[in-house]
matplotlib code that plots the C-alpha trace (Angstrom):
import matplotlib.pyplot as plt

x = [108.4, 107.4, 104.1, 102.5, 99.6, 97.4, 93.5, 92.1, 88.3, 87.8, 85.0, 86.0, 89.3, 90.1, 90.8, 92.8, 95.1, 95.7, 96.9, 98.5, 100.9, 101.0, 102.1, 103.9, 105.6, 103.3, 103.6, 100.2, 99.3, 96.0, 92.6, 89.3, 86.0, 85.7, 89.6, 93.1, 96.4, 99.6, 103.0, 106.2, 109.7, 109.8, 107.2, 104.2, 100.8, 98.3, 94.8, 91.9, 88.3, 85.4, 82.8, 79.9, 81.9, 83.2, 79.1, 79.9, 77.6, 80.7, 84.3, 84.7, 88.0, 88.8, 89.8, 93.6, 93.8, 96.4, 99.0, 102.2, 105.1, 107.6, 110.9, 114.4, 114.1, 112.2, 113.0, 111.2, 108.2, 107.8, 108.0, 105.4, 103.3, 104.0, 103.1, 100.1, 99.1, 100.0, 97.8, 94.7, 94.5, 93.6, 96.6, 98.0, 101.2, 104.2, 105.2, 107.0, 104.9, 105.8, 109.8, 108.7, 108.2, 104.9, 101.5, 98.0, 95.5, 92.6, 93.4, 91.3, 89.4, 88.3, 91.7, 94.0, 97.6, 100.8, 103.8, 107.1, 110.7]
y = [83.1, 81.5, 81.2, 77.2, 77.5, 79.5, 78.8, 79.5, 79.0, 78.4, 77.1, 74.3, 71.8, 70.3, 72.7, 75.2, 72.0, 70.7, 73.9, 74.9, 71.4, 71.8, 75.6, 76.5, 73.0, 72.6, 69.2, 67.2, 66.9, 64.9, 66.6, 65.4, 67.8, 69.4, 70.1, 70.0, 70.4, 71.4, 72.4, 74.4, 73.7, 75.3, 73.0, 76.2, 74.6, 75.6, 74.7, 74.7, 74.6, 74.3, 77.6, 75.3, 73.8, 77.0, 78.1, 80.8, 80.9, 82.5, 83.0, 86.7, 88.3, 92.4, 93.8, 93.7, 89.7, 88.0, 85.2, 85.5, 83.2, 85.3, 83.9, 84.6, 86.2, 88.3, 85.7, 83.0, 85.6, 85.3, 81.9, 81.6, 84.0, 82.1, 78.3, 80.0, 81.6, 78.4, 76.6, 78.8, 81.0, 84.7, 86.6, 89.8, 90.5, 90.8, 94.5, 96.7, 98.0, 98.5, 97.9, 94.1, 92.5, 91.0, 90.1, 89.2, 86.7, 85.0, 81.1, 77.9, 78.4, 82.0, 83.8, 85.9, 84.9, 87.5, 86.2, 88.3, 89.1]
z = [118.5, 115.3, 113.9, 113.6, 112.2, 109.7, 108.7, 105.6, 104.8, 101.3, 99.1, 97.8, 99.9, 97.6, 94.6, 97.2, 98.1, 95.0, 93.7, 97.0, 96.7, 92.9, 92.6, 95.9, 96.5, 99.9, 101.4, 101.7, 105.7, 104.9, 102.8, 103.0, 101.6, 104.6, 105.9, 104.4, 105.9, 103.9, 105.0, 103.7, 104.5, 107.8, 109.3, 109.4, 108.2, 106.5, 107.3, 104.9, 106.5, 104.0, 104.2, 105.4, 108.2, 109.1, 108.8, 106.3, 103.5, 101.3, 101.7, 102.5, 103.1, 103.9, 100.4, 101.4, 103.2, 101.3, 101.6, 100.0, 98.9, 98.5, 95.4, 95.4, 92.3, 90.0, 87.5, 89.8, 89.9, 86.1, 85.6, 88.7, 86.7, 83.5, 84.5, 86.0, 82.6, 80.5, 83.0, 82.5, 85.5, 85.0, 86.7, 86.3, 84.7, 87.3, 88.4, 90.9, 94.0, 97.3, 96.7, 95.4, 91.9, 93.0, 91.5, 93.3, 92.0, 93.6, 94.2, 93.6, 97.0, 96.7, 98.9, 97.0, 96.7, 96.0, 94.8, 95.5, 95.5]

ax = plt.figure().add_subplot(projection="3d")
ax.plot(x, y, z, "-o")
ax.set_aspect("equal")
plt.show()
């Protein structure tokens, strides 16, 4: 069985799918302020649905709701981390945990992203 679809309710579309196409390669699917649609590589989408459509009044995730993109290499992490840093965003320094070279940070969008090997 392989998973089609995910749903992400975030606070702002079009931030989350900007950065979703511009950091994780994610192919545009259509965006407009209320819904966006990305894909990867294998053909799973990802689905963005605006707080207000969803009738949340905030985006609110259980402390450990995540996605993660997971790199072929710990080198791949750092640069990830890197680009991220040069570009302004307020994420952690890469380290071991759970057997993976990983760090977490909260995405354009309000949902935290982990980045892996």
């Amino acid at each position: 069985m392989k998973l089609n679809h995910l749903n992400l309710t975030v606070d702002d579309v079009t931030a989350a799918h900007q950065f979703l196409q511009t950091y994780f390669g994610l192919q545009d699917l259509g965006t407009n302020k209320n819904m966006g649609f990305l894909s990867d590589e294998s053909g799973m989408v990802l689905s963005l649905t605006h707080m207000k459509l969803a009738k949340e009044s905030e985006v609110r995730y259980p402390g450990s709701f995540h996605i993660g993109f997971i790199q072929p290499s710990e080198e791949r992490v750092n640069e990830i981390n890197q680009r991220l840093r040069a570009d302004g965003f307020d994420v952690e320094a890469p380290h071991k945990a759970h057997g993976s070279w990983t760090f977490y940070f909260t995405a354009p969008g309000g949902f935290v992203i982990e980045v892996l090997c």
